[in-house]
Every structure is written in structure tokens, then in C-alpha cells.
C-alpha positions as a Markdown table, in Angstrom:
| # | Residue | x | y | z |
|---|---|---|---|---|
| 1 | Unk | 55.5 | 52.5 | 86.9 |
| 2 | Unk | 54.4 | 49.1 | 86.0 |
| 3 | Unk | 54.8 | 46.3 | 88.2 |
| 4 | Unk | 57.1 | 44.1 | 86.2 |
| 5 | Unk | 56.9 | 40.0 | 87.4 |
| 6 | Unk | 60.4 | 38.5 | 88.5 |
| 7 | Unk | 62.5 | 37.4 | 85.9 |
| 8 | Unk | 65.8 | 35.8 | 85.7 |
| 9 | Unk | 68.2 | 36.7 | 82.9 |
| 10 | Unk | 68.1 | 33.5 | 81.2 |
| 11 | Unk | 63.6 | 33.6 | 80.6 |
| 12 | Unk | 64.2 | 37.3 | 80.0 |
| 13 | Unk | 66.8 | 36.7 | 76.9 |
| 14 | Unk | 64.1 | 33.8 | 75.8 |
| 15 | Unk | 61.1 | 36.0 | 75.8 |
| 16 | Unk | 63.3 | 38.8 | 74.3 |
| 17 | Unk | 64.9 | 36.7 | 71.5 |
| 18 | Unk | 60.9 | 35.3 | 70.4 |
| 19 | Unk | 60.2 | 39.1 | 70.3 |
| 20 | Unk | 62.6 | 40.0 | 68.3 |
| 21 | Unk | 62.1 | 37.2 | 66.1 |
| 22 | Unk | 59.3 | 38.9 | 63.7 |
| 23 | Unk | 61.4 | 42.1 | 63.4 |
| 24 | Unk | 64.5 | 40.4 | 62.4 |
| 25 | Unk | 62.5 | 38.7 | 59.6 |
| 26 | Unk | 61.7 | 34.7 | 58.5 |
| 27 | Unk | 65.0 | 33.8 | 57.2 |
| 28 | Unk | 67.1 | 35.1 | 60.6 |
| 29 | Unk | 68.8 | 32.7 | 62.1 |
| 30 | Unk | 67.8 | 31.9 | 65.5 |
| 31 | Unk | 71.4 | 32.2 | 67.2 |
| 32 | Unk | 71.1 | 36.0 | 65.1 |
| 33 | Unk | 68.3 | 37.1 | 67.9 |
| 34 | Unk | 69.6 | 35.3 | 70.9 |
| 35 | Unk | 72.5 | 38.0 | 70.1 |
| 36 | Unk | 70.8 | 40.5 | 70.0 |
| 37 | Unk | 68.7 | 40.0 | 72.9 |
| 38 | Unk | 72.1 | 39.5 | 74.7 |
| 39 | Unk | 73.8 | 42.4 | 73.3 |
| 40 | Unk | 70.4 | 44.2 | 74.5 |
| 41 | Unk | 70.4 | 43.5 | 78.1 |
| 42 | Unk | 74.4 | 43.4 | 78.3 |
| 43 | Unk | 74.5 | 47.3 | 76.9 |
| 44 | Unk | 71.4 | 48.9 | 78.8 |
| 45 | Unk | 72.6 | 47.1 | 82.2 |
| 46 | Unk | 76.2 | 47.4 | 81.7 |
| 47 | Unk | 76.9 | 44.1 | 81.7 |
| 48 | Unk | 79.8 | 42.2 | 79.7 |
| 49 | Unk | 78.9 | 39.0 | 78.1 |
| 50 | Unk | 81.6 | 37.2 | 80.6 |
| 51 | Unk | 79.2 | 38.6 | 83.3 |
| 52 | Unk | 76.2 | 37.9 | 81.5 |
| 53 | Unk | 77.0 | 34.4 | 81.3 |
| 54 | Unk | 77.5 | 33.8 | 85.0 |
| 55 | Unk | 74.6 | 35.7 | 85.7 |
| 56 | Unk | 71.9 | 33.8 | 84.0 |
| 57 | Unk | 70.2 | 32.3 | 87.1 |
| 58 | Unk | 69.7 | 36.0 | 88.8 |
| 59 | Unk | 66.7 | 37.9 | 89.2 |
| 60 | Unk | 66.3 | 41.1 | 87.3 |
| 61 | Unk | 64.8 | 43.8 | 89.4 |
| 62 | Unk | 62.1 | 45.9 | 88.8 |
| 63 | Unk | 64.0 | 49.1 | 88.1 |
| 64 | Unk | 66.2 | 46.9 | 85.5 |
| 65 | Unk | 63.1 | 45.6 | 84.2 |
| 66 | Unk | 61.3 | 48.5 | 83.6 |
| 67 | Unk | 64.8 | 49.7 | 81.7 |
| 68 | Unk | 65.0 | 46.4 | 79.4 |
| 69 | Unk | 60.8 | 47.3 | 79.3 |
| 70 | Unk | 61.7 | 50.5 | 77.7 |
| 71 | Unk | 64.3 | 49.9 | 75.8 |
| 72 | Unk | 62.6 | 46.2 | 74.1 |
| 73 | Unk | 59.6 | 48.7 | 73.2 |
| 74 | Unk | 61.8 | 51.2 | 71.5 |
| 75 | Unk | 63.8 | 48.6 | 69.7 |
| 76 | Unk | 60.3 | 46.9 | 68.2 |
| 77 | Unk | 59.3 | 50.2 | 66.6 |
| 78 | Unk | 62.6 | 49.8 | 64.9 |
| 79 | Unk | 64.7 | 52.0 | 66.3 |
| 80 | Unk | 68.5 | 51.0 | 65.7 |
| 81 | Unk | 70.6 | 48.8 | 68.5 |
| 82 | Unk | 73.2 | 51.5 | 68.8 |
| 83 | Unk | 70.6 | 54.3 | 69.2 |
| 84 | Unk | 68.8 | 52.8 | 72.3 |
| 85 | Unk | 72.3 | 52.0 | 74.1 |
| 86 | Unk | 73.9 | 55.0 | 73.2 |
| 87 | Unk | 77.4 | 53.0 | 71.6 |
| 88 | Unk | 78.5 | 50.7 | 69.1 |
| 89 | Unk | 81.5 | 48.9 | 68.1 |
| 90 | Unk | 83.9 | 49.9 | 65.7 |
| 91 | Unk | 87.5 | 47.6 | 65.1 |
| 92 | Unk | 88.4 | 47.7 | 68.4 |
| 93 | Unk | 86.8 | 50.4 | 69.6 |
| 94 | Unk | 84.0 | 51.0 | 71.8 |
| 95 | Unk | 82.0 | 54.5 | 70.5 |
| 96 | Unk | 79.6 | 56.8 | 71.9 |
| 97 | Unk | 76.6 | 56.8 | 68.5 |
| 98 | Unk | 74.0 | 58.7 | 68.4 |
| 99 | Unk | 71.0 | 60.1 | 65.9 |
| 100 | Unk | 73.1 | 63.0 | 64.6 |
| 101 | Unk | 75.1 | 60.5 | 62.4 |
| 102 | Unk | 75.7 | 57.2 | 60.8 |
| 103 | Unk | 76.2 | 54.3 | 63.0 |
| 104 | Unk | 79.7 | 52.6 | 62.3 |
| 105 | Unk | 79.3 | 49.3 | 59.9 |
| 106 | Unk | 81.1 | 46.5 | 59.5 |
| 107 | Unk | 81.9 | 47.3 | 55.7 |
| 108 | Unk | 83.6 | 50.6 | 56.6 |
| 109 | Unk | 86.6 | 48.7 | 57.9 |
| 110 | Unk | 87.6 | 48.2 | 55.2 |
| 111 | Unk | 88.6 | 51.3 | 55.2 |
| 112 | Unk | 90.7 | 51.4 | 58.0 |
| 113 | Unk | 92.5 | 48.0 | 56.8 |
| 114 | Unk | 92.8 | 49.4 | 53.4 |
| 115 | Unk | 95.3 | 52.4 | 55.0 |
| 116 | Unk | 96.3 | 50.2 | 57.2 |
| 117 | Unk | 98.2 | 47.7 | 54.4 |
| 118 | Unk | 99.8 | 51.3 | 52.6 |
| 119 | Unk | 103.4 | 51.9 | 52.3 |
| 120 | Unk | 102.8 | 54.7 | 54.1 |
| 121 | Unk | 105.5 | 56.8 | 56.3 |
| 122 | Unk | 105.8 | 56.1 | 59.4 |
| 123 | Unk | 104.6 | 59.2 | 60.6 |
| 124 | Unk | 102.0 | 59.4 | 58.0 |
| 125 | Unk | 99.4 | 62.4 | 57.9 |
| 126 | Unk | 96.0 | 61.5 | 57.6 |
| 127 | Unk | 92.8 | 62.8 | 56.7 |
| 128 | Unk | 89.1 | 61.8 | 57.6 |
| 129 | Unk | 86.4 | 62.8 | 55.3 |
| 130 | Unk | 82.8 | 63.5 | 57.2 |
| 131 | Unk | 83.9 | 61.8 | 60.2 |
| 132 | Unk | 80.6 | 61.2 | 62.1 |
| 133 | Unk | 81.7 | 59.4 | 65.0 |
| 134 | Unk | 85.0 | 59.2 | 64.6 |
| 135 | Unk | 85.7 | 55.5 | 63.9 |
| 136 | Unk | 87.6 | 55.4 | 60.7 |
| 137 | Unk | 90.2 | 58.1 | 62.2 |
| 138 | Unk | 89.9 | 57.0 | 65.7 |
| 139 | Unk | 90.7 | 53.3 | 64.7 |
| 140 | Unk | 94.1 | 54.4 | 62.7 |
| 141 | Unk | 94.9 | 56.9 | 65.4 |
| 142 | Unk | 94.7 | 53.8 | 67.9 |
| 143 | Unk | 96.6 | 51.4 | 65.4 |
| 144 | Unk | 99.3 | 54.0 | 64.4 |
| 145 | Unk | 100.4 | 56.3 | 67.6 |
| 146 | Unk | 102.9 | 57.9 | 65.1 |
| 147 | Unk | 100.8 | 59.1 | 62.2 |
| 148 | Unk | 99.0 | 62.3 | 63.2 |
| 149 | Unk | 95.4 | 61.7 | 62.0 |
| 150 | Unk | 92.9 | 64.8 | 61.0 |
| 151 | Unk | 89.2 | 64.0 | 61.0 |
| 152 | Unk | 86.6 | 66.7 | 60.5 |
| 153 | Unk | 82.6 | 66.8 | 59.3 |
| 154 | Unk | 80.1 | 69.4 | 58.6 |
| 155 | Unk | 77.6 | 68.7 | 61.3 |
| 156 | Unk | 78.6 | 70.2 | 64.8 |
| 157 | Unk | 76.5 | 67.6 | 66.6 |
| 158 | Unk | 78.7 | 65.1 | 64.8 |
| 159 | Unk | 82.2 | 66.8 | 65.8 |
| 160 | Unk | 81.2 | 67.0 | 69.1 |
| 161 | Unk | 80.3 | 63.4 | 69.4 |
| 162 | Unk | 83.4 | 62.5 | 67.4 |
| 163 | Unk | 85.4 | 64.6 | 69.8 |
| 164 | Unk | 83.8 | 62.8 | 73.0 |
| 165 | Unk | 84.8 | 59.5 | 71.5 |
| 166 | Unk | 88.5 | 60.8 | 71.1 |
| 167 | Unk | 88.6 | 62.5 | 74.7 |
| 168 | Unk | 87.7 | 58.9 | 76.3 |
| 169 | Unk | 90.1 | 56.6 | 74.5 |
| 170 | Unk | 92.6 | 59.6 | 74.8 |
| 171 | Unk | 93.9 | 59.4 | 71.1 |
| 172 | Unk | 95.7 | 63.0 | 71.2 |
| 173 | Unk | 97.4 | 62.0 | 67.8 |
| 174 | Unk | 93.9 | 62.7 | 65.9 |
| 175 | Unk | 92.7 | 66.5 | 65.9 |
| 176 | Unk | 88.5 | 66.2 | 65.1 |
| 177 | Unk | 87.7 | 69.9 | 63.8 |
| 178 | Unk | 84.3 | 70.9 | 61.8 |
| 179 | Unk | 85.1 | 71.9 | 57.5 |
| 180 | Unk | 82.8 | 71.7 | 54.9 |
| 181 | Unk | 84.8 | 68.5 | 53.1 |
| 182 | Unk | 87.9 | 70.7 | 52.4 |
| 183 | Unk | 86.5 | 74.3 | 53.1 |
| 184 | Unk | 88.4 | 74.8 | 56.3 |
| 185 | Unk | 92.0 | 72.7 | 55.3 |
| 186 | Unk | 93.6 | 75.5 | 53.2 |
| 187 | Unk | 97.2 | 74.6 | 52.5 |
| 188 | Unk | 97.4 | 71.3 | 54.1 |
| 189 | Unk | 98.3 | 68.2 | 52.7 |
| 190 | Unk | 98.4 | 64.4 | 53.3 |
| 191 | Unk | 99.9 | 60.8 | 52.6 |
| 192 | Unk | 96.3 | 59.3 | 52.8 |
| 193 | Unk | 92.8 | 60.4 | 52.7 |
| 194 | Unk | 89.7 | 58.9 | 53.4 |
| 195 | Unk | 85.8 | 59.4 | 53.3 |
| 196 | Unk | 82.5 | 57.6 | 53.5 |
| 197 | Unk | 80.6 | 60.1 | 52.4 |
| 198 | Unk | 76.7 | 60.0 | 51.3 |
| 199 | Unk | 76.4 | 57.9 | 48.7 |
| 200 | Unk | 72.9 | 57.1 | 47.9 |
| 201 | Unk | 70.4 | 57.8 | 45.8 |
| 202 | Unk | 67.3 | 59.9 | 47.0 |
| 203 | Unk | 65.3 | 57.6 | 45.4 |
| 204 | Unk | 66.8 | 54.0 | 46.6 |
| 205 | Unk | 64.1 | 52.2 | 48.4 |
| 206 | Unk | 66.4 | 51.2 | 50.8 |
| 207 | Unk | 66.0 | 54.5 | 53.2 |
| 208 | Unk | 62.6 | 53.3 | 53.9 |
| 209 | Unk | 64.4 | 49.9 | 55.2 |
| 210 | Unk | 65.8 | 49.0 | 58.6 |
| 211 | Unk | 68.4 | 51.0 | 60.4 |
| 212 | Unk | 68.8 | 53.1 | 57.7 |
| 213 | Unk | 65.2 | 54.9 | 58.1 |
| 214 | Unk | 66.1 | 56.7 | 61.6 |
| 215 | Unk | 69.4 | 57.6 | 60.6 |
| 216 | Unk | 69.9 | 61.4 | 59.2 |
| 217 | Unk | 69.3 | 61.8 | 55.7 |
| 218 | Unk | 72.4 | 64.1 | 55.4 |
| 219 | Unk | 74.5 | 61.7 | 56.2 |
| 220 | Unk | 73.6 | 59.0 | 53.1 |
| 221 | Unk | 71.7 | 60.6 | 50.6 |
| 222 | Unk | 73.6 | 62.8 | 47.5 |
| 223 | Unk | 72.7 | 64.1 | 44.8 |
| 224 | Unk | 73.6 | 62.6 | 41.2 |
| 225 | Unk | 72.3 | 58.8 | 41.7 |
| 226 | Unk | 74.3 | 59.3 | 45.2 |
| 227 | Unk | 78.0 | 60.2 | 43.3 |
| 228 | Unk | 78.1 | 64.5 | 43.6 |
| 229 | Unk | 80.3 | 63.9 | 47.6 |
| 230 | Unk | 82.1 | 61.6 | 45.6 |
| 231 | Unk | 82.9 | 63.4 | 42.6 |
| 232 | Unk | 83.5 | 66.4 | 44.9 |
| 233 | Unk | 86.2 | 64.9 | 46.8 |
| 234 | Unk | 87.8 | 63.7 | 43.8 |
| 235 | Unk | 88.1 | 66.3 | 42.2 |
| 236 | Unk | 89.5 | 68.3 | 45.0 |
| 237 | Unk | 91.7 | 65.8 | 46.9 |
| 238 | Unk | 94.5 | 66.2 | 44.4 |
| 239 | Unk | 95.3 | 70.2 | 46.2 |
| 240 | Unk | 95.2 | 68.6 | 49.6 |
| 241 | Unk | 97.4 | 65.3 | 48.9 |
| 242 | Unk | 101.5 | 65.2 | 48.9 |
| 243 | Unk | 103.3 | 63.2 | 46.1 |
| 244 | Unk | 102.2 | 60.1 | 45.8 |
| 245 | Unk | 99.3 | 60.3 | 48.1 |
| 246 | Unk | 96.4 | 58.0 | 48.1 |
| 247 | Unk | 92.4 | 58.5 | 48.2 |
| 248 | Unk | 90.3 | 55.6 | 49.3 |
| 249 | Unk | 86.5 | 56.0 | 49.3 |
| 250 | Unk | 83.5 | 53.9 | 50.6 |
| 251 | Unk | 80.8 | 54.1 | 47.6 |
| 252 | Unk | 77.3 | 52.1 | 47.1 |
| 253 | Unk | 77.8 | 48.0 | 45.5 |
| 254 | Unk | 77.0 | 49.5 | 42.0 |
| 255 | Unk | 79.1 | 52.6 | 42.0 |
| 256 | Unk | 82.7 | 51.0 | 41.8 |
| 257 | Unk | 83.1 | 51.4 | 38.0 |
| 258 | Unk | 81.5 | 55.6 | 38.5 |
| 259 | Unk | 84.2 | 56.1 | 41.5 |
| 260 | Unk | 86.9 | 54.8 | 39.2 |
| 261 | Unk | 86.5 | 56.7 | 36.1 |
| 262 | Unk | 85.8 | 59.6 | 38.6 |
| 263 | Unk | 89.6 | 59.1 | 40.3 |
| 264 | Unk | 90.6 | 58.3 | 36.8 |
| 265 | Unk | 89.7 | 61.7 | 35.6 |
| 266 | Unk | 91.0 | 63.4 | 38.6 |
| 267 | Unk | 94.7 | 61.9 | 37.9 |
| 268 | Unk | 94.7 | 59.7 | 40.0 |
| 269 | Unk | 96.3 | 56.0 | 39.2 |
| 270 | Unk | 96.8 | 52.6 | 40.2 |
| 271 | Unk | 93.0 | 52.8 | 40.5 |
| 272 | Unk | 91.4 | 49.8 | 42.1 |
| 273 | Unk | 88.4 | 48.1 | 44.4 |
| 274 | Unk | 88.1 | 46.3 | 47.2 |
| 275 | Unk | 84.7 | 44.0 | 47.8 |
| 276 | Unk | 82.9 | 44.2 | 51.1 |
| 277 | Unk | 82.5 | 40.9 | 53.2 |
| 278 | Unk | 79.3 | 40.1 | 51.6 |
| 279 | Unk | 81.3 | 39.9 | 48.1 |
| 280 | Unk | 79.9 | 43.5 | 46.7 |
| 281 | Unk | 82.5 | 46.3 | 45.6 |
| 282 | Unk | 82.5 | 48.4 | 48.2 |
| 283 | Unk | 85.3 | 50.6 | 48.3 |
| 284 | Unk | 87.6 | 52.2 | 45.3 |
| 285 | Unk | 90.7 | 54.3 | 46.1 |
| 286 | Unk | 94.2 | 55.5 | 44.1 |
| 287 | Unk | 97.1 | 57.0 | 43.8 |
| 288 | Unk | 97.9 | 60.8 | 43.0 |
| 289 | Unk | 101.2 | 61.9 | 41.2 |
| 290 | Unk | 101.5 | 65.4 | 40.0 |
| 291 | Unk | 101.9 | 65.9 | 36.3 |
| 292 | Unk | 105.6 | 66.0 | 35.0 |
């Protein structure tokens, strides 16, 4: 093992943060890598940023040295936040990520605040679209103890992760189940369903771009400039949605006018978008009524 020199938290987050620096790119803030170098050495040492805080002074020893060592080095080769540390935030939850699917983003919430501001009943059933971690269904699950929340994905890593996640905040009003989309929901239906499903373009140069470049392929990329998941569900939600019902999808900045003509020509009304928090469309969603 290398022999690491003493260190106190506070020098480590300074050499850290200059690290980092390059990585983030020349027009990062400052205060944006400080984070991050924080977040860094709160997650792999298990330490909360109250703690951290009152621990600047101390000495880091060489076992957690040789684990921030580790961890910095992986990090520099580009390797995602959540992957190193194994968890991410999500609304209010705390997840367990991993490589087997998409780490939880900020814009995805607006999904959950989208259902969230439904007239909805008030024991609503809900449906999760390619679930990944969990955190769209596990967030309304939390919010709503009454509504009885269905998530499932394709990928048994995934459900297994998602189902970890579920087992530890001990949500038992969301069942996590694997299904091909709708392959394994026969004769269900619900007030709301939801999905973030692949959306990108092979093509789009931004796989080769941060983040995005170690997470899996079958998790963002679809075929059709990125709209055949999305054209999919549309077209099929209608057999799995109760009167009235609503679909809201996450979708790529320029997709909002494809998603609506696609709910359009699926029945669906009341059609609208919602912009991200950076000001792009982000997600589209509407309302299904059965043909009189």
C-alpha cells in the first residue's frame, strides 16, 4: 500500500477541489468543486456534511487515505460521483445506484412533482415505466402512503437494485417486479403512469460526454432519433389506464412537439409540457378518455 503523508480534512478537500478543477471544465465555478470534493470524502467515509464541518482540523488516516486515494483516481478517469460511492440522491431519498442503470437526475423530478400536483384519488394506482433505481416510484410511494405504486423494468440487475432501495426505506405500498414495458401487466390498469424511458439518439454526441459515457447504453439510447420507447408507450398506455387517466413522460429538450403529437394520436388530451430547471422542455404528459 502506499504510504500516504498526514492530512487533515480541510488540505485534503483543497488539494481535492484543484484536482477536480480541470475535469469539471474552465467555466465551473469554484464553490461547484469544493462540493464535490466534499460530497467526495463525506460519501466514501460516511460522513455527513454536519460532521464534516466539525471535523476539518482532524487527521485522515492512512486507511481513509488510501480510500479517498482510490476513489479521487477513479473519479479523474471520469467515472460518475454516484458510481464510486455506490448512492445518490433522489427528492428526499437517499438510493443505492449502480452501473446497471441510469443515475437519478435532478430533471426527472419533475416527474414526481408533476403526479404529485394531479387530482388524483386518494388511493391512486400508479405505474413506473423502466424503473432503474426506483426513484420516481419510490419518491411518490414515500409522499403518498395511500396510493399503491407499481414500478417494474426490463433489466433484472435494475429490479433487484430498485428492490434493495424499497427494502431499506420500507415503502411496502410500491410492488418493483421485472415486464418488458407492459409485457407482464395484463389486465391492469391505473390513474397515472409514468416513464423516463431511453430517449436519445444513437447518434447524439452527447454519449461520448460526461456521466453519460459509463452509463448503460440500454438505458438512453432508442431507436427513431430516440422516440420508438416513447411511441411505444403511447400507443399502448391507453389498455393499461382507467378513465381519465394520465401519462407523463420525460423526453430529450427537442422532442416536446414529437411526444405531443404522439399522445395526440394515441387519444390522449389536455396535452401539455413542462420545462426542466435549466428552461428546456423536458417532460410532456395527457389525459386519456375512452371514445364515446
Amino acid at each position: 500500500m502506499t504510504d500516504h503523508p498526514p492530512l487533515t480534512i480541510a488540505l485534503w478537500l483543497q488539494q481535492t477541489a484543484a484536482a477536480l478543477l480541470p475535469l469539471a471544465g474552465l467555466d465551473v465555478a469554484i464553490s461547484d468543486v469544493r462540493l464535490e470534493a466534499r460530497r467526495l470524502l463525506g460519501d466514501v467515509l460516511d460522513i455527513t456534511p454536519t460532521a464534516l464541518q466539525l471535523r476539518l482540523n482532524d487527521l485522515l488516516s492512512h486507511a481513509e487515505l488510501a480510500l479517498l486515494a482510490d476513489a479521487l483516481q477513479r473519479r479523474l478517469q471520469g467515472e460518475p460521483l454516484a458510481y464510486i460511492t455506490g448512492r445518490w440522491w433522489f427528492w428526499d431519498l437517499e438510493l443505492e445506484v449502480a452501473p446497471c442503470t441510469l443515475i437519478p437526475r435532478p430533471d426527472t423530478e419533475l416527474l414526481v412533482e408533476q403526479a404529485l400536483s394531479l387530482a388524483l384519488p386518494a388511493t391512486a394506482r400508479v405505474l413506473d415505466l423502466g424503473t432503474g433505481t426506483g426513484a420516481i416510484a419510490l419518491a411518490l410511494a414515500k409522499a403518498k402512503l395511500d396510493w399503491q405504486v407499481t414500478a417494474v423494468d426490463f433489466n433484472a440487475d435494475a429490479v433487484a437494485l430498485a428492490l434493495r432501495n424499497q427494502q431499506r426505506l420500507q415503502l411496502h405500498n410500491c410492488q418493483i417486479g421485472q415486464s418488458d414495458w407492459f409485457s407482464a401487466l395484463a389486465g391492469q390498469r391505473f390513474d397515472l403512469i409514468l416513464s423516463n424511458p431511453p430517449y436519445i439518439d444513437a447518434l447524439d454526441p452527447h454519449l461520448q460526454q460526461g456521466d453519460v459515457k459509463f452509463e448503460p447504453l440500454s438505458a438512453l439510447v432508442a431507436p427513431m432519433a430516440g422516440l420508438a420507447d416513447l411511441q411505444h408507450i403511447c400507443q399502448h398506455a391507453p389498455e393499461f389506464l382507467t378513465e381519465g387517466g394520465w401519462l407523463w413522460l420525460e423526453h430529450g429538450y427537442q422532442q416536446a412537439d414529437a411526444v405531443q403529437q404522439l399522445l395526440q394520436a394515441a387519444g390522449f388530451t389536455e396535452v401539455s409540457s413542462r420545462r426542466d430547471y435549466a428552461g428546456q422542455w423536458r417532460i410532456s404528459g395527457g389525459c386519456f378518455r375512452a371514445p364515446i
